[in-house]
C-alpha positions in Angstrom: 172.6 -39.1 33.2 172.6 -42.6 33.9 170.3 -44.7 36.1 171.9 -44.5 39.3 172.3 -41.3 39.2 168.7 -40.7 38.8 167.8 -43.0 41.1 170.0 -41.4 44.0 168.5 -37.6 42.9 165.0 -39.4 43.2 165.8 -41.0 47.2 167.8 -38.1 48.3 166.2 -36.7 50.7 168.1 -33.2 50.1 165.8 -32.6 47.2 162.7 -33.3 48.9 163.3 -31.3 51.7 163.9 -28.3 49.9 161.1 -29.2 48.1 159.3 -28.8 51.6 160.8 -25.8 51.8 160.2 -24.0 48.4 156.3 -25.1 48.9 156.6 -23.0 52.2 158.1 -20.1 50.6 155.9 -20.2 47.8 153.1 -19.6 50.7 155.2 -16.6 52.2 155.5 -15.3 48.9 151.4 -15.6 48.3 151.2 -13.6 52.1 153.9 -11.2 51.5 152.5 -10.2 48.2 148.8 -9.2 49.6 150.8 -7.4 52.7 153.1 -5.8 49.8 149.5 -5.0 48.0 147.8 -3.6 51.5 151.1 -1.1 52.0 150.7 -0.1 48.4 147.1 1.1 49.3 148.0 2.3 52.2 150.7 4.6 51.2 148.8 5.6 48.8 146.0 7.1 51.1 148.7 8.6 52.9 150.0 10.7 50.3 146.6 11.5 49.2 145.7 12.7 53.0 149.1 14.3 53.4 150.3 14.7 50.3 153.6 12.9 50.3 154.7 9.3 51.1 155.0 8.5 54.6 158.9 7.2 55.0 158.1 4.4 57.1 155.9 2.9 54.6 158.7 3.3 52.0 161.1 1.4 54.7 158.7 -1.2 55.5 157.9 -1.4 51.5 161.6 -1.9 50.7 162.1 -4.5 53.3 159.5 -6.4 51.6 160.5 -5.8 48.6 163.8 -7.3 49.2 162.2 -9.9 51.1 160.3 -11.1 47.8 163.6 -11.0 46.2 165.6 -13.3 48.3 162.3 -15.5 48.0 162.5 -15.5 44.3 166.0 -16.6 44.5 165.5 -19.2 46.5 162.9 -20.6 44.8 164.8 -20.6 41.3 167.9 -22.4 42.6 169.9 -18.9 42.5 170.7 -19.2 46.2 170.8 -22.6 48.7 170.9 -19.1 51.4 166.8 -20.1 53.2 165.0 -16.1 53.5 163.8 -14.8 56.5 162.1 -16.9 59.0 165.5 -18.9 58.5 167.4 -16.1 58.3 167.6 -12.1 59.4 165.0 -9.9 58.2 166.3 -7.7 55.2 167.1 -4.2 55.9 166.4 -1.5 54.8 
């Protein structure tokens, strides 16, 4: 790599902003994983109570699962594709 090149990685402002971005996501990521812990509890309880899952919980826990996923791939450069609020919510 020569000097130029660096220097235009360094002032391109594509690589900042995603920089921007990947801070944010890093955030959702923190957020998602206590909601992701709090379903975990909660289904939990609920199969304790009732003694089996509750299928909602397993929807809303694969959603979020895949959620974290499309974060994580994001964040390491294996997709330029921004997750959810930028795009649709995974389904199920």
């Amino acid at each position: 790599m020569n000097n130029e090149q660096l220097k235009h990685n360094l002032t391109s402002t594509d690589h900042w902003l995603r920089l921007l971005f990947m801070v944010l996501f890093v955030v959702l990521l923190e957020v998602t994983g206590v909601v992701m812990l709090a379903l975990i509890v909660l289904q939990f309880l609920f199969a304790i109570v009732s003694g089996g899952p509750n299928e909602n919980l397993r929807q809303l826990g694969n959603q979020i699962a895949s959620y974290i996923y499309q974060i994580l791939q994001f964040l390491i450069y294996n997709s330029e594709e921004k997750p959810f609020p930028f795009a649709e919510w995974p389904e199920s």
